[in-house]
C-alpha positions as CSV (number, residue, x, y, z in Angstrom):
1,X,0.0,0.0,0.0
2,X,1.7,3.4,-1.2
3,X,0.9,6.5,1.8
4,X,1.3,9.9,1.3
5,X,2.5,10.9,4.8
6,X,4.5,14.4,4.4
7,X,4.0,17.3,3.4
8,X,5.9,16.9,0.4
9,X,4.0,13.5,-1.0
10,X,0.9,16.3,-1.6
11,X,2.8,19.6,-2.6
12,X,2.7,19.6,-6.0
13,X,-1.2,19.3,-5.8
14,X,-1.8,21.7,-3.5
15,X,0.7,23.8,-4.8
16,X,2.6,24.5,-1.8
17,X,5.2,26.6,-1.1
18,X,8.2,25.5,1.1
19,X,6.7,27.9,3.9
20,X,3.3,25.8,3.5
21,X,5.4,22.8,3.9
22,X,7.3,23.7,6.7
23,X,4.5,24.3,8.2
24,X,2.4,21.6,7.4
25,X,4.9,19.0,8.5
26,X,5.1,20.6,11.7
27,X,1.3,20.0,12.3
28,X,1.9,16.9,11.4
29,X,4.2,15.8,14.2
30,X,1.1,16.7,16.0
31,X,-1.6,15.2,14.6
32,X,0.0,12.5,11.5
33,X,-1.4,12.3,8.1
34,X,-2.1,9.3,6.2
35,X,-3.8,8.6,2.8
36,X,-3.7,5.6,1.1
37,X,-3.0,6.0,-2.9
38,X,-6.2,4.6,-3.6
39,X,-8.8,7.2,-1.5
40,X,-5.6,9.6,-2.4
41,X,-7.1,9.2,-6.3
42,X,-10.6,9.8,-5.1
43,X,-9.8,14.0,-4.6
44,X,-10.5,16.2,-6.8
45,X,-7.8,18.9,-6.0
46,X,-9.7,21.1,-8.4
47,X,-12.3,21.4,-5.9
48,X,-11.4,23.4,-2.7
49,X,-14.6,22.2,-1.0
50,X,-14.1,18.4,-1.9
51,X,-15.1,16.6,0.7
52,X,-12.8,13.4,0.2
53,X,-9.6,16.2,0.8
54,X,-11.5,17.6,3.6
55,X,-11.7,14.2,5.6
56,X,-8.2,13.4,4.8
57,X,-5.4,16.4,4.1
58,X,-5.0,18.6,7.3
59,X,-5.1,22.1,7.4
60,X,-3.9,25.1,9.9
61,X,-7.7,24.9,11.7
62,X,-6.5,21.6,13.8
63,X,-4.6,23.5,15.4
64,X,-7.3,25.0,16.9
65,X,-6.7,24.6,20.8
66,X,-11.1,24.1,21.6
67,X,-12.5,21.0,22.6
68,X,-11.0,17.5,24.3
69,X,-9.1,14.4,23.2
70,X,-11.5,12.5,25.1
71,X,-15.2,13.5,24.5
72,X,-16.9,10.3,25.8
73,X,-14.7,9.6,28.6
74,X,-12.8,6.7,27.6
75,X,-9.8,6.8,30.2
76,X,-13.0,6.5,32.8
77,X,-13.8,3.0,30.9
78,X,-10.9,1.5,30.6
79,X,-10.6,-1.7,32.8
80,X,-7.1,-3.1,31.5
81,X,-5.0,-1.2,29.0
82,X,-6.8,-2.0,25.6
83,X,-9.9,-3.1,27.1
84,X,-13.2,-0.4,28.0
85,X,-15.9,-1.7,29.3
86,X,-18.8,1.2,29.1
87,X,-21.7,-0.4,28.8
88,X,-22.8,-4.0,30.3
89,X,-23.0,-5.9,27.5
90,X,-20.5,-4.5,25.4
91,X,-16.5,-4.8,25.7
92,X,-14.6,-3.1,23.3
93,X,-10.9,-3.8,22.8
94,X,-8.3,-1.1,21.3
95,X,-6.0,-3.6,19.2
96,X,-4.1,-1.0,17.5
97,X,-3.1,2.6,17.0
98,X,-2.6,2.4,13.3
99,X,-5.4,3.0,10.6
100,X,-4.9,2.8,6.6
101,X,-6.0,6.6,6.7
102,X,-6.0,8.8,9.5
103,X,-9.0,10.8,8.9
104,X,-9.1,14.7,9.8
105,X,-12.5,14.1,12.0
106,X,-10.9,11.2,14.0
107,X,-12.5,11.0,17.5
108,X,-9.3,9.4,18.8
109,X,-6.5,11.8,18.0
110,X,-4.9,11.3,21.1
111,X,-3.9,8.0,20.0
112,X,-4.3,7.2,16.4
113,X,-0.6,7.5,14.6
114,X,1.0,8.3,17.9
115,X,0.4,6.6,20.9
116,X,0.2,3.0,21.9
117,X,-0.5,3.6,25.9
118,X,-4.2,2.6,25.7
119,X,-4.1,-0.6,23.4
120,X,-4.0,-4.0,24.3
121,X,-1.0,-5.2,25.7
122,X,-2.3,-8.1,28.0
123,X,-4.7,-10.5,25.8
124,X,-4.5,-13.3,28.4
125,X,-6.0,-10.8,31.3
126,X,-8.6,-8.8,28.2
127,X,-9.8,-12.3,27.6
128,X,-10.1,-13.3,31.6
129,X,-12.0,-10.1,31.9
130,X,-14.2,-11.2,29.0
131,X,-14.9,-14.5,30.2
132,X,-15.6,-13.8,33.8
133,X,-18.1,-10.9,32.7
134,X,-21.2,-12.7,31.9
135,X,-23.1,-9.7,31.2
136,X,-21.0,-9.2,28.2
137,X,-22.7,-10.6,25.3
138,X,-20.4,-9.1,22.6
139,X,-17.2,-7.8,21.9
140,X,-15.9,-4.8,19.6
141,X,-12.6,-5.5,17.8
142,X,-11.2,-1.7,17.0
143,X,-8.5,0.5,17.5
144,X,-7.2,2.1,15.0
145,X,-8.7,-0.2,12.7
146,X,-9.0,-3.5,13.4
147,X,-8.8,-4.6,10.0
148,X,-5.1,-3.4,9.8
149,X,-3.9,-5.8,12.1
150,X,-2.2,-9.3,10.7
151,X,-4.5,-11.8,9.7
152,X,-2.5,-14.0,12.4
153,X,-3.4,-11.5,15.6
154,X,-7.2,-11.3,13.7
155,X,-7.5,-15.2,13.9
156,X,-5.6,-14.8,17.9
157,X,-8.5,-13.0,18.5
158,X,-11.5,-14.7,17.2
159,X,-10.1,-18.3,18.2
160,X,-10.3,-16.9,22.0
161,X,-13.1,-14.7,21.9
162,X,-15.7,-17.6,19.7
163,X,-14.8,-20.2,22.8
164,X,-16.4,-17.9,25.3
165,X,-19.8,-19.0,25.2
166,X,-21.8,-16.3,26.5
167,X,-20.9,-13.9,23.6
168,X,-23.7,-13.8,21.2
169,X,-21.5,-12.2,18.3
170,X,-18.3,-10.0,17.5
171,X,-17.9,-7.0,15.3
172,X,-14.7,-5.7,14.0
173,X,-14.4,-1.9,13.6
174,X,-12.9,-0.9,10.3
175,X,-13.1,1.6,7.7
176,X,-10.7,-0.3,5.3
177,X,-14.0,-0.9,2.9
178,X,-14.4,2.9,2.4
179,X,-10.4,3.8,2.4
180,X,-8.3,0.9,1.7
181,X,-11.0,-1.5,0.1
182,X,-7.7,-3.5,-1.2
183,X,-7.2,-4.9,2.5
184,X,-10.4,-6.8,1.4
185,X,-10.2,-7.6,-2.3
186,X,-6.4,-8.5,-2.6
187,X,-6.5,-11.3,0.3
188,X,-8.9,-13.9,0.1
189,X,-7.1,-15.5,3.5
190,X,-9.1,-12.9,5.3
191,X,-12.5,-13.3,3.9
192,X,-11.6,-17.1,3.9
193,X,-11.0,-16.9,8.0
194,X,-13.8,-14.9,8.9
195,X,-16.1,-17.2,7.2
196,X,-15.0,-20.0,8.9
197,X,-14.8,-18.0,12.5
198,X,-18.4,-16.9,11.1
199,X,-19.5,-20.6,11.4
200,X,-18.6,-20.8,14.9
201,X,-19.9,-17.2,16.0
202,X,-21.3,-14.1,14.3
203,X,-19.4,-11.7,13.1
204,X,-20.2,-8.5,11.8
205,X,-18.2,-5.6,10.0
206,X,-18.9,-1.8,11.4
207,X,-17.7,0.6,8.9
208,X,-18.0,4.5,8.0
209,X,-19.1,5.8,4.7
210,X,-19.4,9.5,5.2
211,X,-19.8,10.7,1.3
212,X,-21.1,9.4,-1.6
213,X,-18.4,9.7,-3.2
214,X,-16.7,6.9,-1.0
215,X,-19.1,4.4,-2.6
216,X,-16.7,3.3,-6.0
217,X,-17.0,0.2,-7.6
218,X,-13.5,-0.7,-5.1
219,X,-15.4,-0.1,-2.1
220,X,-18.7,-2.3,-3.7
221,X,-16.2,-4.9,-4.3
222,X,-15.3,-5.1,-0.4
223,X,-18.5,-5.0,0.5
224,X,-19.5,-8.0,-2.1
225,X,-16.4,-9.9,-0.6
226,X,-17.4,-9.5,3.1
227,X,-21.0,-10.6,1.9
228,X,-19.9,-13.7,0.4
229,X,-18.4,-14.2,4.0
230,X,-22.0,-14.0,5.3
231,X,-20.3,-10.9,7.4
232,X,-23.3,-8.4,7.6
233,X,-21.8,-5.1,7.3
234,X,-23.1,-2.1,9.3
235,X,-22.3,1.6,8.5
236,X,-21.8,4.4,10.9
237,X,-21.7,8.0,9.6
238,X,-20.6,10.9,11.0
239,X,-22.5,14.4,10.2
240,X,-19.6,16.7,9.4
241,X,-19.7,20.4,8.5
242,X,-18.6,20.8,4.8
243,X,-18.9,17.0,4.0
244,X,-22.6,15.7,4.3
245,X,-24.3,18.3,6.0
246,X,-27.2,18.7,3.1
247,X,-29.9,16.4,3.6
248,X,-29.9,15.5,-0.5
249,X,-26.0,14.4,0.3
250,X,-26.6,12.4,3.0
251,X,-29.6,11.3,1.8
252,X,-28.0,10.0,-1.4
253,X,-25.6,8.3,0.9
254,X,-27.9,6.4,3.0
255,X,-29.9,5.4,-0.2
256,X,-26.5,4.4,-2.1
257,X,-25.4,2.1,1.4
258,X,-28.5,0.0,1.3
259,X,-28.5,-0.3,-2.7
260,X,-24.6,-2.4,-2.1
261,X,-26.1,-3.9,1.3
262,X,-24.4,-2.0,3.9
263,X,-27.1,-0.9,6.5
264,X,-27.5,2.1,7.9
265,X,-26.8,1.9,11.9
266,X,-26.1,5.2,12.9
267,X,-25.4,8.9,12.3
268,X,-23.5,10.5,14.7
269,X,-23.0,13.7,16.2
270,X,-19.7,15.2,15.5
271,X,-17.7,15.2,19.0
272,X,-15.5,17.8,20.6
273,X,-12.4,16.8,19.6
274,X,-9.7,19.1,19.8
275,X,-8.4,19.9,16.3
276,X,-11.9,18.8,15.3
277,X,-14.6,20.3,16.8
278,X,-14.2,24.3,15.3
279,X,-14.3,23.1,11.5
280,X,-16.5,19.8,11.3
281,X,-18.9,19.9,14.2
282,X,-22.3,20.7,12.9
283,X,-24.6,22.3,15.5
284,X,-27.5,19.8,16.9
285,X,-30.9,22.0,15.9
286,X,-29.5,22.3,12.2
287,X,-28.4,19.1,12.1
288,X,-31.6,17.7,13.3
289,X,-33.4,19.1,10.1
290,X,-30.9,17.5,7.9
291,X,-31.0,14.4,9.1
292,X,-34.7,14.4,9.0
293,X,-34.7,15.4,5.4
294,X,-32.2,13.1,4.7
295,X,-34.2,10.3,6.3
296,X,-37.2,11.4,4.1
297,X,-35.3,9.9,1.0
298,X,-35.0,6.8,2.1
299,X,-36.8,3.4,1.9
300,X,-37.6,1.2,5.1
301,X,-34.5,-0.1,5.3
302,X,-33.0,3.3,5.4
303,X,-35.2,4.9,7.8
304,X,-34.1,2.3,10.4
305,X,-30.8,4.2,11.6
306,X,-30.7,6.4,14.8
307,X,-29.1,10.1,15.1
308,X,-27.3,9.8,18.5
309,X,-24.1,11.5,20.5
310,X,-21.6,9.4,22.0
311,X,-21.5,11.3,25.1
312,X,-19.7,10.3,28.7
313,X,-22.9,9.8,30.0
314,X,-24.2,7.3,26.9
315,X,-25.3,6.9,23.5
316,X,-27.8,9.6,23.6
317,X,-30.4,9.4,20.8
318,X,-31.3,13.4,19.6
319,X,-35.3,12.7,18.9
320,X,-36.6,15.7,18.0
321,X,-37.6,19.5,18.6
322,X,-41.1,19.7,21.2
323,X,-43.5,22.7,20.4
324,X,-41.7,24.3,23.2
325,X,-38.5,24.9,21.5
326,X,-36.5,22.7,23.4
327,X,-35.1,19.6,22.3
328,X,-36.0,16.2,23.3
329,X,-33.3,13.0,23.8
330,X,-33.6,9.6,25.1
331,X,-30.6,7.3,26.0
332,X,-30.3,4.9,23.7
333,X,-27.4,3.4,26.1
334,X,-26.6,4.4,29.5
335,X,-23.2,4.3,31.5
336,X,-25.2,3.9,34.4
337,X,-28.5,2.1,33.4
338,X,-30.1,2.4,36.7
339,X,-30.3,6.1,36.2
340,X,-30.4,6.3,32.6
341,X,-31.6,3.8,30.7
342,X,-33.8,4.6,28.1
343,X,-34.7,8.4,29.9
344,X,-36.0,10.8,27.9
345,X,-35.1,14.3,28.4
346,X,-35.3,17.7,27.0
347,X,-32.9,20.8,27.1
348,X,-33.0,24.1,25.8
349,X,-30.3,24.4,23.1
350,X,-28.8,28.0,21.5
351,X,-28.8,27.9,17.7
352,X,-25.3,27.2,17.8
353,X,-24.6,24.6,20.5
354,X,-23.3,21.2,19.0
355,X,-22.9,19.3,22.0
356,X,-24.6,18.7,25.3
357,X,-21.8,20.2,28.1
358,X,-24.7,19.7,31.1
359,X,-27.3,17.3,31.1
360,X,-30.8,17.9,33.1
């Protein structure tokens, strides 16, 4: 797989000059870039607004000090180095820093390129954990991306993790069908050991489309190998400013995902990140209405996704706006589900706001 990584890989088209490189690669021992050739082809570097060079070349507004490198209060989670365990029946293990693009938007800046503090370092005590929580019924394989690790730590994984036999199924988060489709495609070992891992316990495949534009006839092809797995695949999307928020884009997004069988699951809310939150966080009213006209183009099937934050407290589903003004949420998932689970609540919100700093 050919990267572009520095500054100078992209200079020539961007046209920068050796001050913009300077100064690029010093943001860059900040927050690293990443760009596989193959999403690298998918910009159109005639187009300042295109979204595909939004989500993956940086620019000077990450360095933007606002927001946190934790917004859903993962530190508070984490039970062994690798492993979070937020809500009761879902563990969630961090298998790697490294992803095949490290998008602009990434929720996990803190980590993703650079550090390898919170990922698994003790499989023998993650899968003890695992198998003396009951409650657990199934277990995220991320990171990074999960689909970047060897095919030999993917099959060390799901040889432990089918034997427990209160997990009803595993997913794997990766976005390797949307950035790196190849990963899939050019190694029929992979596809060959999740279908037999398949046999013994689900498995699924959570990914993240974000634009149409991500949906090639490469990215199909993934999708038609996973399928041919039996490995459902699941799509996430994040609402970002100046990528999908238009209710016709994401509209045509959702309606492209289910016309290659990938399933709308969620769209999320845009978190706080720092170097993220002042240029892609859309706020919540106006991306209600979006999202609601976006739904509106959609068949059954499409309608069935939720709009949700991933928020310390939970996954907090954002329902709607009540004659009042304010909005209304429910949990959809609750850190503490004697408190929360399944609440409803409403909150007054300023035009503006794009994230909920207090809850009522």
């Amino acid at each position: 797989m050919k990267t572009y990584e520095i500054a100078e890989d992209i200079a020539k088209d961007l046209n920068l000059c050796e001050q913009g490189i300077e100064e690029m690669n010093k943001l860059l021992e900040e927050f690293p870039m990443r760009i596989p050739d193959y999403y690298y082809s998918l910009i159109n570097f005639d187009d300042l607004d295109d979204p595909i060079m939004k989500m993956s070349i940086p620019t000077k507004m990450e360095w933007d000090p606002n927001g946190s490198f934790d917004t859903s209060g993962e530190m508070y989670n984490t039970k062994i180095s690798g492993l979070q365990h937020k809500y009761r029946q879902t563990a969630m293990i961090l298998t790697t820093n490294q992803c095949a693009m490290y998008c602009r938007h990434c929720f996990r800046k803190r980590l993703v390129g650079l550090s390898s503090e919170e990922i698994a370092k003790h499989l023998d005590a993650i899968f003890s954990y695992i198998e003396e929580h009951k409650e657990v019924s199934n277990v995220l394989i991320s990171g990074g991306d999960a689909f970047m690790n060897s095919n030999e730590t993917i099959e060390r994984y799901l040889k432990r993790l089918t034997a427990i036999e209160h997990l009803d199924f595993i997913r794997f988060a990766t976005r390797t069908p949307v950035t790196y489709p190849q990963r899939i495609t050019n190694d029929p070992e992979l596809i060959e050991l999740l279908r037999e891992y398949n046999e013994k316990k689900p498995l699924m495949v959570v990914t993240q489309f974000n634009h149409p534009k991500e949906i090639t006839e490469e990215a199909k092809a993934a999708i038609d190998a996973l399928s041919e797995g039996n490995i459902p695949v699941k799509n996430q999307t994040v609402l970002l400013a100046g990528v999908n928020d238009d209710p016709d884009v994401l509209g045509d997004l959702l309606a492209k995902l289910t016309s290659i069988g990938v399933f709308p699951y969620y769209v999320f809310q845009c978190r706080p990140v720092t170097g993220v939150k002042s240029h892609f966080q859309v706020p919540i009213k106006r991306g209600l209405k979006i999202v609601e006209g976006a739904k509106k183009l959609q068949n059954g099937i499409g309608k069935s996704f939720r709009y949700c934050m991933s928020h310390p407290t939970g996954k907090i589903e954002i329902l709607g706006q009540a004659p009042s003004g304010e909005m209304l949420f429910k949990y959809h998932e609750a850190k503490d589900p004697d408190k929360d689970n399944g609440r409803i609540f409403s909150q007054e919100l300023s035009d503006s706001q794009a994230w909920l700093d207090e809850i009522s």
